[in-house]
C-alpha positions as CSV (number, residue, x, y, z in Angstrom):
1,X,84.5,96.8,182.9
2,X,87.5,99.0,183.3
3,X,88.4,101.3,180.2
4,X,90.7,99.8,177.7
5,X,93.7,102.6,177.2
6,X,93.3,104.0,173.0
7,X,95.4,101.7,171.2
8,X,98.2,103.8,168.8
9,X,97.8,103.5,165.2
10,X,100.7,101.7,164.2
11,X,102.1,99.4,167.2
12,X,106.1,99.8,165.5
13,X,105.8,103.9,164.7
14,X,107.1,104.9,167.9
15,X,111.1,104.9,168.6
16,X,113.5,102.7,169.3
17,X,110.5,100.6,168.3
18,X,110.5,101.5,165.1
19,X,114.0,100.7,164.3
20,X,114.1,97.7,166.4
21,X,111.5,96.2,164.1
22,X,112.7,98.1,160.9
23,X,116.3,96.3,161.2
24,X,114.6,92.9,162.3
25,X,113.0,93.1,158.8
26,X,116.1,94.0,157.1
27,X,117.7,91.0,158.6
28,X,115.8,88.7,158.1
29,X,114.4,89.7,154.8
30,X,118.3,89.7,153.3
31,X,119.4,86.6,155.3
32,X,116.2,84.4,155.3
33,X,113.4,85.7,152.8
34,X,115.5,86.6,149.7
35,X,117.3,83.0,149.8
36,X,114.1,81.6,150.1
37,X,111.8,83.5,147.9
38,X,114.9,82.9,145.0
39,X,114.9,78.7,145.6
40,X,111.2,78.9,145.3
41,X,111.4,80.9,142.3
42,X,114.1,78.9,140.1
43,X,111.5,76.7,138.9
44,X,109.3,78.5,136.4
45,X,106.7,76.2,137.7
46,X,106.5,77.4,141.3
47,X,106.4,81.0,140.2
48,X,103.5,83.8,140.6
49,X,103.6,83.4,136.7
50,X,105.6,81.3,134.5
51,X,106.4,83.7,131.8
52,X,107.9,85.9,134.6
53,X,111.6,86.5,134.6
54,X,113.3,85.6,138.3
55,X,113.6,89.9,138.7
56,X,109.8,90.4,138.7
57,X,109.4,87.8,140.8
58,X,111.4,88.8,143.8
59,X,110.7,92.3,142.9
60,X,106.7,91.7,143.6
61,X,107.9,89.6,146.6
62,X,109.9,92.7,148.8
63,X,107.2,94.8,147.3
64,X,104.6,93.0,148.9
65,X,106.1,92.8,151.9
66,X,106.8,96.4,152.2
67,X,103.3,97.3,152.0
68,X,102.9,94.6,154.9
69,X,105.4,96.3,156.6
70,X,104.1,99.8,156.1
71,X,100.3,98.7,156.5
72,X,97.8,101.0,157.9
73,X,95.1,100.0,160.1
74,X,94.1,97.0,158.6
75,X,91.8,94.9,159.9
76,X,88.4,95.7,161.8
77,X,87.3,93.6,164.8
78,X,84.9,93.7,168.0
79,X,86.5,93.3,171.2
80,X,86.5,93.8,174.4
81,X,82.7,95.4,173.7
82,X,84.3,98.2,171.6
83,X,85.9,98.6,167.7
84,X,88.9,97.8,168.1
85,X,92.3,98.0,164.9
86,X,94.5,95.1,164.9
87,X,97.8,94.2,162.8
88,X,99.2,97.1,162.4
89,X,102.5,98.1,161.7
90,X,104.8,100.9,161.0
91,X,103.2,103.4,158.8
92,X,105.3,105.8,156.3
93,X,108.8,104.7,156.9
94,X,109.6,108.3,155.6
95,X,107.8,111.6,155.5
96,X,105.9,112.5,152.1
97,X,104.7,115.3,150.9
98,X,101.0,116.8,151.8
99,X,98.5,119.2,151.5
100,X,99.9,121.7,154.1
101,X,102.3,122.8,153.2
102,X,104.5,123.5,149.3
103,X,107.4,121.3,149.1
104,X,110.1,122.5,146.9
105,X,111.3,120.5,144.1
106,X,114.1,120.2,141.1
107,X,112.5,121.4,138.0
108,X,108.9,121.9,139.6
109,X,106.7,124.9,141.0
110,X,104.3,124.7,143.4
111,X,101.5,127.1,143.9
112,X,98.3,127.3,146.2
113,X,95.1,126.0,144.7
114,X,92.4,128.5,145.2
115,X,88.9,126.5,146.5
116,X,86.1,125.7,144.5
117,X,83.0,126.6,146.8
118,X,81.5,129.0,143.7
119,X,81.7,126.1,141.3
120,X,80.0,123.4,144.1
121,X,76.4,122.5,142.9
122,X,73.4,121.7,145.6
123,X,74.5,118.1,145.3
124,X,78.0,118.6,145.6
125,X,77.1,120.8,148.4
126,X,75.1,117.9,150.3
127,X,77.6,115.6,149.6
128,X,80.4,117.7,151.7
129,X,78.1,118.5,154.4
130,X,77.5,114.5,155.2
131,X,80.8,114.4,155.8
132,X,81.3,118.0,157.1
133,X,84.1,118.8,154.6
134,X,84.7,121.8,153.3
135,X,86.9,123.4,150.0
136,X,89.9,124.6,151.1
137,X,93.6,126.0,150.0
138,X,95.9,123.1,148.5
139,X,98.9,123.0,146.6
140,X,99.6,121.8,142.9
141,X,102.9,121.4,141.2
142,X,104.0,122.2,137.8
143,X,106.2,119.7,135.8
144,X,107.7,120.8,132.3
145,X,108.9,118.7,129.6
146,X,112.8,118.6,129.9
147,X,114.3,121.2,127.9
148,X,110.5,123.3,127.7
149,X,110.9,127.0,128.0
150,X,107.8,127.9,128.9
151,X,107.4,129.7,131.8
152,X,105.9,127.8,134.9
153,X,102.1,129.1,134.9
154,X,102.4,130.6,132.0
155,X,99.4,131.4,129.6
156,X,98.6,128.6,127.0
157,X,100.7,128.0,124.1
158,X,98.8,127.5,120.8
159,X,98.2,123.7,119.8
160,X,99.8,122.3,123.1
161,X,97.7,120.4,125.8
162,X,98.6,120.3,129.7
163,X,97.7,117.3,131.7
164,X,96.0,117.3,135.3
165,X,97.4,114.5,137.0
166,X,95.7,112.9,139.9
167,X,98.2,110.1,142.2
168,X,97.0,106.7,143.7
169,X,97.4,105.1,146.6
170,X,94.3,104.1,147.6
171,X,93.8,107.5,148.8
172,X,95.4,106.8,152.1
173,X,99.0,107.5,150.4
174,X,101.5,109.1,148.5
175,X,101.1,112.7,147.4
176,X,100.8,114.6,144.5
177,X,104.6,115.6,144.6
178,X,106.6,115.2,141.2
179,X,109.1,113.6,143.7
180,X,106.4,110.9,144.5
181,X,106.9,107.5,142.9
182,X,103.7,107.4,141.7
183,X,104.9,110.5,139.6
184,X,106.9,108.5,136.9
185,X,103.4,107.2,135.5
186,X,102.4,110.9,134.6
187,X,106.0,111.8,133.5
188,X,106.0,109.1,131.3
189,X,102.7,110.7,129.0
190,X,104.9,113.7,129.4
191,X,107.9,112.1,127.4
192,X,105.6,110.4,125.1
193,X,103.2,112.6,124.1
194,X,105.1,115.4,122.1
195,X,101.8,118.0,121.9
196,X,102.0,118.5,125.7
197,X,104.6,120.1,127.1
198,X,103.3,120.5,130.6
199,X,101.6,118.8,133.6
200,X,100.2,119.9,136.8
201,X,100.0,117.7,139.6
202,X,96.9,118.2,142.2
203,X,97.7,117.8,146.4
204,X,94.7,116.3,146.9
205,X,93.6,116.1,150.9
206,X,93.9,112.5,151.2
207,X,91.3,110.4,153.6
208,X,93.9,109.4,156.3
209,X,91.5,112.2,158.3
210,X,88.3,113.0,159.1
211,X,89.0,116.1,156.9
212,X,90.2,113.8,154.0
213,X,86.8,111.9,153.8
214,X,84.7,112.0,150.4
215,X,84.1,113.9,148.8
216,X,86.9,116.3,150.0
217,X,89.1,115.0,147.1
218,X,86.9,115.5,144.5
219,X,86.7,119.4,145.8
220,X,90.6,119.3,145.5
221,X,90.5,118.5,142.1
222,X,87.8,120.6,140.7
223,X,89.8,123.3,142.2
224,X,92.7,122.3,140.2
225,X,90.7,121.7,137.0
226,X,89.1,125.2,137.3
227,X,92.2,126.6,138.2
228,X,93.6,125.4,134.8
229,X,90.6,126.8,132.8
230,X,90.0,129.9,135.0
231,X,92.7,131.1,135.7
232,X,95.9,130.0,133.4
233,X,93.2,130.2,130.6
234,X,93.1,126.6,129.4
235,X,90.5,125.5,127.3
236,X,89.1,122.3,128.2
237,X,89.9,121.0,124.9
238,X,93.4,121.0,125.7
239,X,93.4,119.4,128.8
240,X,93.8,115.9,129.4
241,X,93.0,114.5,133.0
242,X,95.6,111.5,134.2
243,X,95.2,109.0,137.4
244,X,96.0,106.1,138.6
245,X,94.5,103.5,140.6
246,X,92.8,105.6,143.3
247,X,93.7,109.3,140.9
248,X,91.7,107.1,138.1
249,X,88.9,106.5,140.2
250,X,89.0,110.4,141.3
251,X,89.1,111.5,137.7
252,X,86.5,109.6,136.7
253,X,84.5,111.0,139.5
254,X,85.8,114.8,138.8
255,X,84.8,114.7,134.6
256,X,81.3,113.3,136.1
257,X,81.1,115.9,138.3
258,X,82.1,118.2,135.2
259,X,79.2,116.1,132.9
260,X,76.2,116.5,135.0
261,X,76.8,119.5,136.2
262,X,76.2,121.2,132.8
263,X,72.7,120.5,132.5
264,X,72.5,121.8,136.5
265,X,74.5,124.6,136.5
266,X,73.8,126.9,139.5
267,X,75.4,130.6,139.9
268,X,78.7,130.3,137.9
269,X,78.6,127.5,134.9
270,X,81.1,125.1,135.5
271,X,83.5,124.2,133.0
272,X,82.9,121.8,130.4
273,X,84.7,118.3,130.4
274,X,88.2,117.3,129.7
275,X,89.2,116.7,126.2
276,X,90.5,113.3,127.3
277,X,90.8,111.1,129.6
278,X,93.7,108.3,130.4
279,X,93.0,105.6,133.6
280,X,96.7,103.8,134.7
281,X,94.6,100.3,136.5
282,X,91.3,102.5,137.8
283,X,90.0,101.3,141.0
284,X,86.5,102.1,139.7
285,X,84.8,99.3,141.7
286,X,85.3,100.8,146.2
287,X,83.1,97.9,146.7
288,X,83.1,94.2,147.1
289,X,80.9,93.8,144.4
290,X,83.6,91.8,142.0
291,X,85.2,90.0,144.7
292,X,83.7,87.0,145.0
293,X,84.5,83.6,144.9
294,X,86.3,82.5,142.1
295,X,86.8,85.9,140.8
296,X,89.6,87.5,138.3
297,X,90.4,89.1,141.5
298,X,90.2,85.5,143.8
299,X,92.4,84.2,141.1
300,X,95.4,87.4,140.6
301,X,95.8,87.8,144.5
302,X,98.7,85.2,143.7
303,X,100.3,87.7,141.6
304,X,99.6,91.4,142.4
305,X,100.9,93.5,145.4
306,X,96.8,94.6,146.5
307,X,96.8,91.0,147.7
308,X,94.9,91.2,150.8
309,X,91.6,93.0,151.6
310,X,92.2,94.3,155.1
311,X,94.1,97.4,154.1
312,X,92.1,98.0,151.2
313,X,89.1,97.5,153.8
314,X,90.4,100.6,155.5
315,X,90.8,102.6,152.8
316,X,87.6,102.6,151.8
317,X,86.2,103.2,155.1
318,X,88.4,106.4,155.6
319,X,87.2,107.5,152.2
320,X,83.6,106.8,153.0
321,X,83.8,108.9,155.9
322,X,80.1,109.9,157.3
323,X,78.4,108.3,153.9
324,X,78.9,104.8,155.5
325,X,81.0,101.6,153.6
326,X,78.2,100.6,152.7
327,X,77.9,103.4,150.5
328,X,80.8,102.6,147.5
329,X,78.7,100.0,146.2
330,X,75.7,102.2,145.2
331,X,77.5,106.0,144.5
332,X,78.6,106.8,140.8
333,X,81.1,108.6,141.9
334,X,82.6,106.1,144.5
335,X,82.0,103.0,142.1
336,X,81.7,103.5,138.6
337,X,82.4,100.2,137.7
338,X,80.2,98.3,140.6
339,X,78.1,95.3,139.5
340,X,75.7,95.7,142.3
341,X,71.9,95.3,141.0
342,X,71.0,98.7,142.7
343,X,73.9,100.9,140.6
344,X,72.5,102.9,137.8
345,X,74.7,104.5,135.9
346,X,75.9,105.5,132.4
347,X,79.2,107.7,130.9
348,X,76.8,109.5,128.1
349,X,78.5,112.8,127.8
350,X,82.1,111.7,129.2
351,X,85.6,112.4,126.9
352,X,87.2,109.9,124.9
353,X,89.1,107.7,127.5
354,X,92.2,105.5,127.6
355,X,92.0,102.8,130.0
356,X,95.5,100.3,130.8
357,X,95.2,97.4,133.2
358,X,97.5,94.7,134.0
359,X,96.5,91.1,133.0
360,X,98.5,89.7,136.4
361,X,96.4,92.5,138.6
362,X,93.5,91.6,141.2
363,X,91.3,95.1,139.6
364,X,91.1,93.3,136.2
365,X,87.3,92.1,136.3
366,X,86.7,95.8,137.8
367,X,88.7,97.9,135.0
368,X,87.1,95.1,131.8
369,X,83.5,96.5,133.4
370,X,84.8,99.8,132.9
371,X,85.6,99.4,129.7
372,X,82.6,97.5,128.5
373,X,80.7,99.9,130.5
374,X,82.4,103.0,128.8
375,X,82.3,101.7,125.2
376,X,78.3,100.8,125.5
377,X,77.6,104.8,126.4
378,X,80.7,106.3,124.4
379,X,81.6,103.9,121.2
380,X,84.3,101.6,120.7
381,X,85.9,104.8,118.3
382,X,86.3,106.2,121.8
383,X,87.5,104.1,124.3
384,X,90.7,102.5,123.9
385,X,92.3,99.7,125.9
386,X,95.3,98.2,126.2
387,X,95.9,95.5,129.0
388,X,99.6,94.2,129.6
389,X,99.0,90.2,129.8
390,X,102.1,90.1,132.3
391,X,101.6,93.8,134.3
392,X,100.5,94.0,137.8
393,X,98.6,97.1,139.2
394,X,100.2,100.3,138.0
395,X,102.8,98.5,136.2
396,X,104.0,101.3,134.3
397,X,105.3,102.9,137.4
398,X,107.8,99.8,137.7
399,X,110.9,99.6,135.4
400,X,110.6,95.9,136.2
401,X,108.2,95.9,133.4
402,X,109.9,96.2,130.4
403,X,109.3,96.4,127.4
404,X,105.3,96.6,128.7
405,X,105.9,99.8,130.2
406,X,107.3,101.3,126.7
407,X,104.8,99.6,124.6
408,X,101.8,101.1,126.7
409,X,103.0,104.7,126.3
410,X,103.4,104.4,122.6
411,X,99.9,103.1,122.4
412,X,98.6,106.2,124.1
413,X,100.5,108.4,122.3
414,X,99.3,107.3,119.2
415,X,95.6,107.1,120.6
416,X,95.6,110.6,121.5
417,X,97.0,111.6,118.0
418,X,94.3,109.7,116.3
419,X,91.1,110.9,117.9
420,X,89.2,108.7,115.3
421,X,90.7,105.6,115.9
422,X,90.3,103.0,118.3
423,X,92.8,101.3,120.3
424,X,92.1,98.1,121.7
425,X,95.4,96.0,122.5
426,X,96.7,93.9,124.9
């Protein structure tokens, strides 16, 4: 059988393709889709949710579709005797920050991470060489509160915390840019929360590559983390660690990295834990393991934007690199919140945590195992929740979702200024 010729990676990235199919979906989303998606949505009854106002529900409509539109490989099939990537479309419709190079910014500094190789432990070690990954240079960015006058990289200013933000997007996009989107979810702690004054935002490699693969993100942010308490001169009592969606499942994975690895240090100690953690809708479960039939996430595929598994399918298969798919549903630090008989795991020795999920989102069932799972090892005095009955996935990034979005920042804020107490909300 003759050789089939490599297939490209997105069959509308190349121009005047691109635009050709760019302004077919313009048309036809403002001429045909938006007329139809706002009929279907006038009756309350025929929408994603009821209680939804008309915005958020053709808001979630064009959102979903451009993530359709902008898909990645997405779906995995055998044909013509070979692996072969079908529906794919037109990638990043616009260049975002990376890991190469700094990208200058209003109000920010970037700087270059140092690598982490003297803090890697034997296991750490073996976990980078499955996937032959190595530490490297990355940057980070520093955001101030408006109106701050601290000096970007500046020593630590008595009583005030800094937070180590880690982005989502399934680690496949976005970037760790205070330009990003994804951004405005660790800007908005920064408003809130009057006792820090700073952030700093980690470039993480992401696993579009080969180079990108696990646990190459989990170097990138140790680097960061010891960077903060090495070399600014942090202590890890003031810092809290921040992610969302794919950054909560990477600092989850980074303060167990920091946990066990106190009990194993080898050559120089590796600093102790975060003071704090906050989760923005953790994808804590890389598996399949809670999406089964008839499952919270079955049920909220109707109303999230993660509505499919093919991309998702990709993403963790990029991620997973050398250590195999198969792999998320039995690694702590890949699936935290897996249900799969063979997982053993426990969070004795972790921070106290804020978790927020979104009552409308498909990783509900994995973020209430979190939780559950958390507050078993930790105490209820130390996990607090608060899930948004009406939020998708990361809804706080969205200023659709008002006054949710609000409501979940004050309830952090005031959970981090009570270490005592407990929150649990909804």
């Amino acid at each position: 059988m003759p050789k089939v010729p490599p297939t490209p990676l997105y069959i509308y990235s190349r121009q005047p393709t691109k635009q050709i199919y760019l302004a077919y979906q313009l048309l036809t989303t403002v001429f045909f889709r938006l007329p139809i998606w706002f009929l279907l949505a006038v009756p309350k009854s025929l929408r994603p949710r009821p209680t939804w106002p008309l915005k958020r529900v053709l808001f979630l409509r064009l959102f979903r579709h451009f993530m359709y539109i902008t898909s990645q490989c997405v779906f995995w099939a055998y044909a013509c005797e070979r692996l072969t990537l079908i529906w794919r479309r037109t990638g990043p419709i616009y260049t975002t920050p990376n890991h190469f190079a700094i990208t200058p910014g209003s109000g920010t500094e970037g700087i270059w991470i140092p690598p982490a190789d003297k803090f890697m432990t034997k296991s750490l070690k073996s976990m980078a060489e499955v996937s032959k990954v190595l530490p490297t240079h990355i940057p980070g960015y520093w955001v101030h509160r408006k109106g701050s006058n601290i000096p970007f990289g500046s020593i630590p200013v008595a009583g005030k915390k800094v937070i180590l933000s880690c982005h989502g997007g399934g680690y496949i996009r976005y970037s760790g840019h205070p330009d990003d989107p994804t951004a405005t979810i660790a800007k908005g702690l920064l408003k809130n929360f009057s006792s820090v004054q700073r952030l700093f935002c980690v470039e993480y490699r992401l696993s579009k590559t080969s180079a990108g693969a696990f646990p190459a993100a989990l170097l990138d942010a140790l680097a960061a983390y010891v960077y903060l308490v090495n070399d600014i001169g942090f202590l890890p009592a003031n810092i809290i660690v921040e992610g969302d969606s794919a950054g909560g499942n990477l600092a989850l994975a980074l303060t167990r990295y920091l946990v066990e690895s106190q009990n194993n240090a080898e050559g120089v100690p590796v600093p102790s834990p975060p003071s704090a953690l906050v989760l923005f809708s953790p994808w804590a479960d890389m598996g399949l393991s809670h999406f089964t039939f008839g499952s919270i996430a079955a049920k909220n595929s109707a109303t999230d934007y993660i509505s499919g598994m093919a991309e998702v399918d990709y993403a963790r298969r990029m991620f997973c690199g050398q250590n195999g798919k198969d792999s998320v549903s039995v690694n702590p630090y890949m699936s935290p919140a897996s249900i799969d008989p063979r997982m053993k795991i426990d969070f004795k020795g972790f921070p106290r945590t804020f978790i927020v999920a979104g009552g409308a989102e498909v990783l509900l069932g994995v973020i209430r195992t979190l939780k559950e799972r958390m507050a078993r090892d930790l105490g209820d005095n130390k996990v607090g929740y608060y899930e948004a009955t009406e939020g998708i996935h990361d809804y706080v990034a969205f200023t659709e979702w008002e006054p949710e979005r609000t409501e979940t920042y004050k309830a952090i804020a005031e959970w981090l200024a009570n270490p005592v107490q407990a929150r649990f909300s909804k």
